[in-house]
TIZAZA-700135 format. One record per atom (N, C-alpha, C): residue in one letter; x, y, z; atom name; residue number from 1. Coordinates in steps of 0.05 Angstrom, whole numbers. Example, Ala and Ser with C-alpha at 12.3 -4.5 7.8 and 13.67 -1.06 7.14 Angstrom:
% residues 2
+------+--------+--------+--------+------+-----+
: type :      x :      y :      z : atom : seq :
+------+--------+--------+--------+------+-----+
:    A :    264 :   -114 :    156 :    N :   1 :
:    A :    246 :    -90 :    156 :   CA :   1 :
:    A :    264 :    -66 :    156 :    C :   1 :
:    S :    257 :    -45 :    142 :    N :   2 :
:    S :    273 :    -21 :    143 :   CA :   2 :
:    S :    258 :      1 :    157 :    C :   2 :
+------+--------+--------+--------+------+-----+
% end
This chain:
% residues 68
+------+--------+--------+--------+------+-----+
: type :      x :      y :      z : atom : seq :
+------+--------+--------+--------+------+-----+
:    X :    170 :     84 :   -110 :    N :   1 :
:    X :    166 :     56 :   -106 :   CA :   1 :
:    X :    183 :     45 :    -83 :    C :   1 :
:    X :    209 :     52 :    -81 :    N :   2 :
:    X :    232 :     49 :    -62 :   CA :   2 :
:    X :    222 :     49 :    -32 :    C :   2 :
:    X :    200 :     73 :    -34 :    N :   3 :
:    X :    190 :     83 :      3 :   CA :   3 :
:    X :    169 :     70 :     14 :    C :   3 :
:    X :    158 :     62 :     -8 :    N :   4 :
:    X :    130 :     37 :    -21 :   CA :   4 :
:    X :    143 :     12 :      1 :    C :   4 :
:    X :    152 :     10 :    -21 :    N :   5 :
:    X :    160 :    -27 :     -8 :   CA :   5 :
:    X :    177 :    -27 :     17 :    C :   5 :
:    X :    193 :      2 :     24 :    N :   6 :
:    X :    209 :      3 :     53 :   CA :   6 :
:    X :    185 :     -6 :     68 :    C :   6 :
:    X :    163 :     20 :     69 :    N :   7 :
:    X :    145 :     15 :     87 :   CA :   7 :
:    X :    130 :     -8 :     91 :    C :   7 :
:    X :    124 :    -36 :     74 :    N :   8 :
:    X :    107 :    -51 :     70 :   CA :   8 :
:    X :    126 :    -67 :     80 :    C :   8 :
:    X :    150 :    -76 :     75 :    N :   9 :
:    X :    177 :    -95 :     86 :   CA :   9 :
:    X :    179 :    -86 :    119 :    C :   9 :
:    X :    176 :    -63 :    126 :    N :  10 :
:    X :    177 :    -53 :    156 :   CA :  10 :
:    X :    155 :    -54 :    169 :    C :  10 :
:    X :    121 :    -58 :    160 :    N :  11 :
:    X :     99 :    -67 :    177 :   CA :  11 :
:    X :     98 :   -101 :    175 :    C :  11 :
:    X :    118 :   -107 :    149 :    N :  12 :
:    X :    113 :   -130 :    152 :   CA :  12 :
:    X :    121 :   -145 :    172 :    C :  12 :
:    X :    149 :   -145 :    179 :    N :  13 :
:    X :    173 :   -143 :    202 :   CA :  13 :
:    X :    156 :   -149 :    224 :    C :  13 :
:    X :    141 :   -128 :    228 :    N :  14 :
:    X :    120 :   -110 :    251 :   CA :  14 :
:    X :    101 :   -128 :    261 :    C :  14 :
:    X :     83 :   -133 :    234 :    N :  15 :
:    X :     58 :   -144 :    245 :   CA :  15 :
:    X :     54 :   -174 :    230 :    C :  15 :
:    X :     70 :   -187 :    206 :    N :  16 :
:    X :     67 :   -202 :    200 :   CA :  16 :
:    X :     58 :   -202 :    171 :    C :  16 :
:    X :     52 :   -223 :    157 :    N :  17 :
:    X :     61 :   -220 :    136 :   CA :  17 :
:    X :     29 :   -208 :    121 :    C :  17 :
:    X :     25 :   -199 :     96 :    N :  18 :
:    X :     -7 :   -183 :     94 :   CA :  18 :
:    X :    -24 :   -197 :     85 :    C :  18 :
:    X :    -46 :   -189 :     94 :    N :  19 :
:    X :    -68 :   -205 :     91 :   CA :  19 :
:    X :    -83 :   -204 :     57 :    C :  19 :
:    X :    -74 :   -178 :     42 :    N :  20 :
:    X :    -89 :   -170 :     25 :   CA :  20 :
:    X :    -64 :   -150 :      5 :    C :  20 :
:    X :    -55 :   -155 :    -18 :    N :  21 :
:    X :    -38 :   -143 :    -31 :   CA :  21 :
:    X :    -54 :   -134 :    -61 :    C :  21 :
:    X :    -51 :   -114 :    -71 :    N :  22 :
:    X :    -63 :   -103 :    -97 :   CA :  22 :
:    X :    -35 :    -87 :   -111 :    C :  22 :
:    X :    -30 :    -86 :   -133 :    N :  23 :
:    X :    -17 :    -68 :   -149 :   CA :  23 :
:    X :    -29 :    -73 :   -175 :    C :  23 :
:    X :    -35 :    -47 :   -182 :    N :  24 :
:    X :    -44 :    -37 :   -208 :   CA :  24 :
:    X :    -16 :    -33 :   -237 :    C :  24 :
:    X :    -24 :    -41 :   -246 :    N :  25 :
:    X :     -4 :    -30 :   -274 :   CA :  25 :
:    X :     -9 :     -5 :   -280 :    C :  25 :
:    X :      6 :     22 :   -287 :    N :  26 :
:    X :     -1 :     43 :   -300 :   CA :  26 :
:    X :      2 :     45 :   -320 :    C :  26 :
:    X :     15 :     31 :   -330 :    N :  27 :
:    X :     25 :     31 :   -357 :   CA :  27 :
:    X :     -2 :     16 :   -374 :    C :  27 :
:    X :    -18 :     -8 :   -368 :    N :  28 :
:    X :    -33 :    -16 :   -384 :   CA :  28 :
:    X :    -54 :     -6 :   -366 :    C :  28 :
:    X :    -66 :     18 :   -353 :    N :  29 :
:    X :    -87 :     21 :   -339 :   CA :  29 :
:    X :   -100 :     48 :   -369 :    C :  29 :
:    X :   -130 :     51 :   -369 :    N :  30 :
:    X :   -140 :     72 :   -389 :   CA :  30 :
:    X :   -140 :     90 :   -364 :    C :  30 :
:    X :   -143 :     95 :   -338 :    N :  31 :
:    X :   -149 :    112 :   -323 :   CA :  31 :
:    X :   -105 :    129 :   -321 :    C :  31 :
:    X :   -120 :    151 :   -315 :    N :  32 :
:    X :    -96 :    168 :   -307 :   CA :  32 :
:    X :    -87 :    166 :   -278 :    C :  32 :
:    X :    -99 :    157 :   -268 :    N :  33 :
:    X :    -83 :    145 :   -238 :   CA :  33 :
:    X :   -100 :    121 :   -231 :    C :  33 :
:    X :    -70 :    107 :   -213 :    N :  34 :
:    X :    -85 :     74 :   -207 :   CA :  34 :
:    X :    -75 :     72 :   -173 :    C :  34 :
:    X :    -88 :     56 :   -158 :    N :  35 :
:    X :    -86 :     48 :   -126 :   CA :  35 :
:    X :    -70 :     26 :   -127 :    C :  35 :
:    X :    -49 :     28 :   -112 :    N :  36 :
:    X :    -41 :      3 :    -91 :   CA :  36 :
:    X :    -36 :      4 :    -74 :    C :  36 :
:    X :    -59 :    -26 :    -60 :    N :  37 :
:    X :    -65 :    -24 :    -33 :   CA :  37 :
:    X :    -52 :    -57 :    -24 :    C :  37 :
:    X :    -41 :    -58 :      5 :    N :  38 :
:    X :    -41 :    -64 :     18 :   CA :  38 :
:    X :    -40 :    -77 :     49 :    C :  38 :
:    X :    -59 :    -92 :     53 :    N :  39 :
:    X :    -74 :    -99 :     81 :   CA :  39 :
:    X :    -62 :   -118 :    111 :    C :  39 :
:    X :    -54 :   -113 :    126 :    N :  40 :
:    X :    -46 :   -126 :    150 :   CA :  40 :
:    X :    -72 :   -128 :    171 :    C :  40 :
:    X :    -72 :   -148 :    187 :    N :  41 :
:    X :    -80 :   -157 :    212 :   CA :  41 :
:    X :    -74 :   -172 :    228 :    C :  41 :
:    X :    -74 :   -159 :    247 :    N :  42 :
:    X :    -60 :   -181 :    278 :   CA :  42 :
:    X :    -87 :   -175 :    300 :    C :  42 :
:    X :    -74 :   -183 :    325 :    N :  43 :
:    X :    -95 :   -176 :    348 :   CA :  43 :
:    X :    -97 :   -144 :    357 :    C :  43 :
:    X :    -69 :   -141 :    361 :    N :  44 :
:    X :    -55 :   -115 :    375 :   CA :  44 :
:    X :    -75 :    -84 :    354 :    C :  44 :
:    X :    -63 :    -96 :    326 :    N :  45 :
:    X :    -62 :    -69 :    302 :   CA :  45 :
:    X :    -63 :    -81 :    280 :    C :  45 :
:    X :    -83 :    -57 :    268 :    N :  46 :
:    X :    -86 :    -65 :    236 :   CA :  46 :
:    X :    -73 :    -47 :    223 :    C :  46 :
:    X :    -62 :    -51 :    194 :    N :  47 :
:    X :    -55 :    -26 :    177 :   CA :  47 :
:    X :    -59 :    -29 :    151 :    C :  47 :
:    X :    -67 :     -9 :    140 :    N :  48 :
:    X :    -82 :     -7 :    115 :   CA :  48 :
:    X :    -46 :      8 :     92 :    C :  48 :
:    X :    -38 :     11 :     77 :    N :  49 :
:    X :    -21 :     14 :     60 :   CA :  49 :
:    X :    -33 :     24 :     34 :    C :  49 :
:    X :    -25 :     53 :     22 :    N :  50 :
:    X :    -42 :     50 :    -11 :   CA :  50 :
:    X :    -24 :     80 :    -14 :    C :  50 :
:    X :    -19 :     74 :    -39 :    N :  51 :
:    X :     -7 :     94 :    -59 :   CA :  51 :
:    X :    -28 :     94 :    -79 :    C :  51 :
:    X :    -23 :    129 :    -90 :    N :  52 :
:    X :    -38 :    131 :   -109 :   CA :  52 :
:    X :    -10 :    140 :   -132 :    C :  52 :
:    X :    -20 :    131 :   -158 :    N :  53 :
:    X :     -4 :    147 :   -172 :   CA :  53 :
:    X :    -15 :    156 :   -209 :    C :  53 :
:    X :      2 :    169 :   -212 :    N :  54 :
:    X :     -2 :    186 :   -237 :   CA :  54 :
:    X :      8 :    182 :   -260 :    C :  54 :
:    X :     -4 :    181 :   -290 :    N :  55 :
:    X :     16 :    187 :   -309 :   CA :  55 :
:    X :     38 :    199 :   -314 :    C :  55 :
:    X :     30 :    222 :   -303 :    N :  56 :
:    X :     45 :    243 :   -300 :   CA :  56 :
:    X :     58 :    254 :   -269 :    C :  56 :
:    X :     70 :    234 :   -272 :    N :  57 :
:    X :     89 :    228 :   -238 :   CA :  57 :
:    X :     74 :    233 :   -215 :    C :  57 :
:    X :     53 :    239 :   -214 :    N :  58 :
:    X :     36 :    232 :   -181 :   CA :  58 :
:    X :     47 :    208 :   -166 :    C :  58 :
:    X :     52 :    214 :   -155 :    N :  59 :
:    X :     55 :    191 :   -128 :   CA :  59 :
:    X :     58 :    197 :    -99 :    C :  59 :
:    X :     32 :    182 :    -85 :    N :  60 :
:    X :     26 :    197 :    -60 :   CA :  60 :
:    X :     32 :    167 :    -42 :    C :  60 :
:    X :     37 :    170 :    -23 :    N :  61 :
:    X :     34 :    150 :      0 :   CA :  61 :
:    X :     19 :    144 :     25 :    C :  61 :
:    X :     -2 :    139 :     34 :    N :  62 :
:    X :    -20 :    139 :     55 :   CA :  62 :
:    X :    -18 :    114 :     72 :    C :  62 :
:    X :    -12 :    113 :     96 :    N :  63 :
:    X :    -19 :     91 :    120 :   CA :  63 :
:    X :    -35 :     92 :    132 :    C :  63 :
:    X :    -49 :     79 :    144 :    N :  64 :
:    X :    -73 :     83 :    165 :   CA :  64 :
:    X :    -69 :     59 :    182 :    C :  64 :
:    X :    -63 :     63 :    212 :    N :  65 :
:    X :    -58 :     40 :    237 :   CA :  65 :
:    X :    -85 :     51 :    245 :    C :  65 :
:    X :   -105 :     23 :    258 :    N :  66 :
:    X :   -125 :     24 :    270 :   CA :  66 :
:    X :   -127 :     -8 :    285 :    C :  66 :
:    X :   -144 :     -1 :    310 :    N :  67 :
:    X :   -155 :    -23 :    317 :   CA :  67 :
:    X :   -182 :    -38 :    309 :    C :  67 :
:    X :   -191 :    -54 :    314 :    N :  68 :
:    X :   -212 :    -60 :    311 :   CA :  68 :
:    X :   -235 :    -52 :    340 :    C :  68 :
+------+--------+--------+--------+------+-----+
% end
């Protein structure tokens, strides 16, 4: 969660504040892994943000910078 929010506090910095925020609960989710995503846009760069994670300690981190 720590590298989570580094990164989301440091595109924020970046590009401004996000357009689109999601966090899932795991704890009250029936599924075994849940997404949180979120979304930035400026003129320059977009960036997409999403962790996946697990009951059973999965936790992945994915960024994606693109333009339009």
């Amino acid at each position: 969660m720590d590298k989570f929010e580094e990164i989301k506090n440091f595109l924020s910095e970046k590009i401004g504040d996000p357009i689109y925020a999601n966090y899932e609960d795991l704890e009250k989710s029936k599924e075994k892994t849940v997404r949180d995503d979120v979304k930035w846009r400026s003129e320059n760069l977009n960036a997409y943000l999403f962790r996946f994670r697990g009951k059973e300690g999965f936790d992945q981190i994915r960024l994606v910078l693109y333009r339009d």
